[in-house]
C-alpha positions as CSV (number, residue, x, y, z in Angstrom):
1,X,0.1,-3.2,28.9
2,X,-3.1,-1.2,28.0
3,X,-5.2,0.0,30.9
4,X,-9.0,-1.8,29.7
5,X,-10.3,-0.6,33.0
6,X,-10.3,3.1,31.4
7,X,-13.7,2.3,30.5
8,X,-14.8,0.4,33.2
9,X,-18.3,2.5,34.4
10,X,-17.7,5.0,31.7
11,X,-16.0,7.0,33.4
12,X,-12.7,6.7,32.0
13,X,-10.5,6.6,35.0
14,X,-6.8,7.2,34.3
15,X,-5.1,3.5,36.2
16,X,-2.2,4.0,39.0
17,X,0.7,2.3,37.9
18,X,3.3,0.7,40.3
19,X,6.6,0.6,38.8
20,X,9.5,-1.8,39.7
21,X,13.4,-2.4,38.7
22,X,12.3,-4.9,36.0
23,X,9.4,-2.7,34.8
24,X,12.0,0.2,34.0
25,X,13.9,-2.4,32.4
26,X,11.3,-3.9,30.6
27,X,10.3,-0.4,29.5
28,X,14.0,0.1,28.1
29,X,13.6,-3.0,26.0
30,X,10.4,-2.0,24.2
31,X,11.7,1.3,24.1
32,X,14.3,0.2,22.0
33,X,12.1,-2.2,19.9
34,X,10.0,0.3,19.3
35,X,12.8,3.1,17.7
36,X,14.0,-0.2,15.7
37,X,10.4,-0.3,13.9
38,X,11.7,2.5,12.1
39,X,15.4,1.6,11.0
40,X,15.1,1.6,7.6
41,X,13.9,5.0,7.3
42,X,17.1,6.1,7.3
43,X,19.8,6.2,5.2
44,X,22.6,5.9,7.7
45,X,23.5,5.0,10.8
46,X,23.9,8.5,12.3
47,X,21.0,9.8,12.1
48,X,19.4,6.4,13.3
49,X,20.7,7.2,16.7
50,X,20.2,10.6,16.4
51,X,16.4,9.9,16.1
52,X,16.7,7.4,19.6
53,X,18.6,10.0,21.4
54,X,16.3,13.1,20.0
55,X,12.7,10.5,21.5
56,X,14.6,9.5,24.5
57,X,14.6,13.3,24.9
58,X,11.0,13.3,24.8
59,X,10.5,11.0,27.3
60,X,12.3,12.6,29.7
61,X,11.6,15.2,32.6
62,X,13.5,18.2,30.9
63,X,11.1,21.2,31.3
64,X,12.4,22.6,28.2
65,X,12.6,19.8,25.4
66,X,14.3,21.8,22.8
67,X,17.7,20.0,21.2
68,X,20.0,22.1,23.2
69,X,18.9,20.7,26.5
70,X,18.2,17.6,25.1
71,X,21.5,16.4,24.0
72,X,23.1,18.1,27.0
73,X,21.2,15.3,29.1
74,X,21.3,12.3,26.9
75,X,24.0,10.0,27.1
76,X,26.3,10.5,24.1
77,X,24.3,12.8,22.6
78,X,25.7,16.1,20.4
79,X,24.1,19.3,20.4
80,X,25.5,20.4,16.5
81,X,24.7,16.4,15.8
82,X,21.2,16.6,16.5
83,X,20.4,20.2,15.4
84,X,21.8,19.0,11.8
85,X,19.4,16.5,12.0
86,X,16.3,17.7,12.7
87,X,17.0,20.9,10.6
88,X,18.7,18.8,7.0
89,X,18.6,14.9,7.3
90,X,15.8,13.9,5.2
91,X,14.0,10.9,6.4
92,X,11.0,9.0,4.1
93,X,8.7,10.7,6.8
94,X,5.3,8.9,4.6
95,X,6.7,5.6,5.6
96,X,7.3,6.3,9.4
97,X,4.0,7.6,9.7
98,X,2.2,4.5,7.9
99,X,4.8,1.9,10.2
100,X,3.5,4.2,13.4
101,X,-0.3,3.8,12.1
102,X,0.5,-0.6,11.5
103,X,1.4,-0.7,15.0
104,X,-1.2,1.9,16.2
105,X,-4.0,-0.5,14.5
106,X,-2.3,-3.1,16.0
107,X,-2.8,-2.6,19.7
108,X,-6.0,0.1,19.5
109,X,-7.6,0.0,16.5
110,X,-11.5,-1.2,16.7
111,X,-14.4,-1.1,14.1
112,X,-16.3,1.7,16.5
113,X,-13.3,3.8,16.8
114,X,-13.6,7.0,16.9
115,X,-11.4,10.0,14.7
116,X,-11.3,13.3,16.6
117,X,-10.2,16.4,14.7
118,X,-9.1,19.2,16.8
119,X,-6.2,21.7,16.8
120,X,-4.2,23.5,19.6
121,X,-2.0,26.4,20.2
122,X,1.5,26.4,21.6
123,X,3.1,29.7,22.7
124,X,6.1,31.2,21.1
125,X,8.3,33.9,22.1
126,X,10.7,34.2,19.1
127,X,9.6,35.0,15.6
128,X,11.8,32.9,13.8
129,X,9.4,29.4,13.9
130,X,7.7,29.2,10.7
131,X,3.5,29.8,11.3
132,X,4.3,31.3,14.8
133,X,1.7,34.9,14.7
134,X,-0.7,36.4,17.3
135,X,-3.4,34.6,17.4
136,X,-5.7,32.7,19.6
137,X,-4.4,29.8,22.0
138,X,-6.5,27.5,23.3
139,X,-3.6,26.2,25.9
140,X,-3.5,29.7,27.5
141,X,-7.0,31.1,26.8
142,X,-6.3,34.0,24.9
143,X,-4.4,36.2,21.8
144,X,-0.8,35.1,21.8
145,X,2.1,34.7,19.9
146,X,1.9,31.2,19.0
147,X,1.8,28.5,16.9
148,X,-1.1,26.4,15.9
149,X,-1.8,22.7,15.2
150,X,-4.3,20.3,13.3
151,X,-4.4,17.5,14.6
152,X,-6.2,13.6,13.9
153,X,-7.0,11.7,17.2
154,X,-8.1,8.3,17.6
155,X,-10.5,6.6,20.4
156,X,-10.9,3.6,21.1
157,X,-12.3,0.9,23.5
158,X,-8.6,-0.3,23.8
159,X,-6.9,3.6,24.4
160,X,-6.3,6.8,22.7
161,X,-3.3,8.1,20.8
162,X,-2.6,10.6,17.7
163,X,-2.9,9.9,14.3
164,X,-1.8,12.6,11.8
165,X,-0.7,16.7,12.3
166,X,-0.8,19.7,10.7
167,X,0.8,23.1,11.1
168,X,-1.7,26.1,10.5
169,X,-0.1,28.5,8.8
170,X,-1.7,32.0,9.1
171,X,-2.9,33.7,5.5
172,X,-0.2,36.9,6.1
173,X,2.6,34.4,6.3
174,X,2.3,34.1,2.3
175,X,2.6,37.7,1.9
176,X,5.6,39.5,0.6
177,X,6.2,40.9,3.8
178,X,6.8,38.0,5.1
179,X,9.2,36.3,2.0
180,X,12.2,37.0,3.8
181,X,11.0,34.9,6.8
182,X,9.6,32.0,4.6
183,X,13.3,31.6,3.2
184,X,14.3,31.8,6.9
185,X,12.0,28.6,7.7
186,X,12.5,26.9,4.4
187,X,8.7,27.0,2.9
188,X,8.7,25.9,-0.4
189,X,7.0,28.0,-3.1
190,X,4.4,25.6,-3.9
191,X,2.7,25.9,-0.5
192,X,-0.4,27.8,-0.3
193,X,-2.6,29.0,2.9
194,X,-5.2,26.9,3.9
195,X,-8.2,27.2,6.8
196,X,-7.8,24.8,9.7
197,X,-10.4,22.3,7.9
198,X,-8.9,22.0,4.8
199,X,-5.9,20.7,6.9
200,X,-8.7,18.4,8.5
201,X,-9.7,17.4,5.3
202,X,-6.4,16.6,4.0
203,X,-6.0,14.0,7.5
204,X,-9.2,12.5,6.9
205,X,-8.9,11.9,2.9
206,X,-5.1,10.2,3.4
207,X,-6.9,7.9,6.4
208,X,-9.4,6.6,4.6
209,X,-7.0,6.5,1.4
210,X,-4.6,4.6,3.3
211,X,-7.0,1.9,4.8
212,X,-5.9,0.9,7.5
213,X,-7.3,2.8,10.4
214,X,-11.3,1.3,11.4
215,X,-13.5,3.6,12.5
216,X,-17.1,4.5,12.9
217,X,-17.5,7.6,14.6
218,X,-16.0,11.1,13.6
219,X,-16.4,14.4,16.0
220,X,-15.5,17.9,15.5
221,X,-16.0,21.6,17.4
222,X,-17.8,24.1,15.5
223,X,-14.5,25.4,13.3
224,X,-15.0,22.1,11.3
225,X,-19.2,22.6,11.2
226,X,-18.7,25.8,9.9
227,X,-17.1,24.3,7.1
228,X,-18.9,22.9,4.0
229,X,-16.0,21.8,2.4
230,X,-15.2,19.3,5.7
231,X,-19.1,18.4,6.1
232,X,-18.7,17.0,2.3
233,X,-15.6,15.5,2.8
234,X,-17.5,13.1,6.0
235,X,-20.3,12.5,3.8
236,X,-18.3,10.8,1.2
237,X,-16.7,8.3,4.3
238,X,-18.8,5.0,3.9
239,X,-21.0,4.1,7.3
240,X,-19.7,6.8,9.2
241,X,-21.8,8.4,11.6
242,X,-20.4,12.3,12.7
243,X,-21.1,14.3,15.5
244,X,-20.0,17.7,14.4
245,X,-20.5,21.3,16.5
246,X,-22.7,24.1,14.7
247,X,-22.5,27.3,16.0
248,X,-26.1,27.9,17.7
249,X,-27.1,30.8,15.2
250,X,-26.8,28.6,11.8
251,X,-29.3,29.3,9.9
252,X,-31.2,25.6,8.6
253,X,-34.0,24.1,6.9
254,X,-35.4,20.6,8.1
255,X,-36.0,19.6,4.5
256,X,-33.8,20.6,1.6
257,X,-35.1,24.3,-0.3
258,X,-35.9,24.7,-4.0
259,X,-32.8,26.2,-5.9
260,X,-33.1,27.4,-9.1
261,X,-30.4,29.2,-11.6
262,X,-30.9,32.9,-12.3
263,X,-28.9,34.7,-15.2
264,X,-27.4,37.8,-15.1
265,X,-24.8,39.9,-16.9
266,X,-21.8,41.1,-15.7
267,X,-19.0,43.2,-17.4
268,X,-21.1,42.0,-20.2
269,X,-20.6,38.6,-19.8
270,X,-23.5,36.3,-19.2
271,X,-23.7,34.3,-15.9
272,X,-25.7,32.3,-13.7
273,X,-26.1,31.9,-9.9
274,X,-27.8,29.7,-7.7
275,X,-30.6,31.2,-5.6
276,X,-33.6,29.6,-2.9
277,X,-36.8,29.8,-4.6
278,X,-39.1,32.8,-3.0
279,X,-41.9,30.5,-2.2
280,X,-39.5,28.6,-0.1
281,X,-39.5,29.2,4.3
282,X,-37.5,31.1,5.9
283,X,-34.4,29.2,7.5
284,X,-34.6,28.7,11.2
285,X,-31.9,29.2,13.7
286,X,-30.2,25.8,15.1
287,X,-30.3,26.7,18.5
288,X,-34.2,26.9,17.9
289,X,-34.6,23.4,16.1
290,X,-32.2,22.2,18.9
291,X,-34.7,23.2,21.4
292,X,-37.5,22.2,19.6
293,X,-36.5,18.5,19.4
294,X,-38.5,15.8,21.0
295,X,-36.5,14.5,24.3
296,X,-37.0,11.1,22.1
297,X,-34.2,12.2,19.1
């Protein structure tokens, strides 16, 4: 069922697809072998069919896809039910995620895949959802209360799909002004803020921990390029080639500067800190080196 002409002429063309009866039936069936994958992720049989009736939700055309409309359109579905279960069921999430990512390898994994590391806004009007702030959305353009993912994307000769989230949550959220809404959303004391790359970085390090994913390529916009702590990360990946964004005022050198280790007191406490060597040249902008590039690289 997966569309190889998408790359026919590199153009990537999205196929039409004519649907039939037996097709809608035929969906049904995988649709329901598909939720079975993931049976023994739960402990009970209720919130088994809660999980089919909360994805059948998904797939449907409600504009709003919140549980309240949800269970109001899906047969035999309850609204208290579901909201139970999606706010205290526990379910062994790590497993579902590593059964998703067997059958993910299965029908689009490749050895020149490709991992895409991105993240996007989604506008909220209540302040109640935990990370939800003002700040920028990349779905509407502009400052807005929102909340904000990390996300892990794959490509692939054979398709496209998602990997791995994560939910940016803004520094002032662990304030104390904000403790009596962390209670509210149930964040547990041991989390701690962290920039939208370390979030990459945590993605990337359980993908290549795991082992089962195959890729070649990894790309990022300049948020990750900014980020030494994501640059190193890549570097340790075996055979992996990245394309990563840089900002076009970096400041780089074409060949690695002298560092040497000056001491100093402070408080007085002797320390050391790592500075360029003065005989070293100046750094030059990347837009520049950019420019300057032979047509050939």
């Amino acid at each position: 069922m997966l569309p190889e002409n998408r790359v026919e002429n590199g153009s990537f063309p999205i196929p039409k697809l004519l649907i039939d009866k037996e097709d809608i039936h035929q969906f049904m069936e995988e649709f329901k072998g598909f939720h079975a994958q993931y049976a023994d992720c739960f402990s009970r049989e209720e919130p088994r069919g809660n999980f089919y009736q909360y994805m059948a939700g998904q797939m449907s055309q409600l504009e709003r896809k919140s549980i309240e409309p949800i269970a109001l359109n899906v047969e035999s579905a309850k609204v208290r039910a579901m909201q139970h279960f999606l706010s205290d069921i526990d379910w062994d999430e790590e497993q579902m995620l590593s059964r998703y990512h067997d059958m993910f390898v299965e029908d689009l994994g490749d050895t020149a895949g490709v991992l895409i590391f991105d993240e996007s806004g989604f506008v909220k009007k209540g302040n109640d959802s935990v990370g939800v702030s003002r700040q920028y959305c990349g779905n509407v353009g502009k400052v807005e209360n929102c909340q904000v993912g990390v996300y892990a994307a794959y490509a692939s000769r054979r398709g496209y799909g998602f990997l791995d989230n994560r939910l940016f949550i803004p520094e002032k959220w662990f304030s104390e002004d904000y403790a009596l809404r962390r209670g509210k959303c149930r964040l547990t004391s041991d989390l701690s803020f962290k920039t939208k790359p370390q979030l990459a970085v945590e993605m990337l390090e359980k993908i290549v921990d795991e082992g089962k994913i195959p890729f070649r390529y990894v790309v990022a916009d300049s948020i990750y390029g900014n980020s030494p702590e994501f640059l190193d990360a890549i570097e340790k990946v075996v055979d992996v080639t990245y394309f990563i964004a840089l900002p076009r005022d970096t400041l780089c050198w074409l060949q690695n500067p002298t560092i040497l280790e000056k001491s100093y007191r402070y408080g007085g406490e002797k320390r050391t800190k790592k500075i360029i060597a003065e005989t070293e040249t100046k750094p030059v902008a990347f837009e520049k080196i950019a420019k300057g590039t032979n047509d050939y690289f």
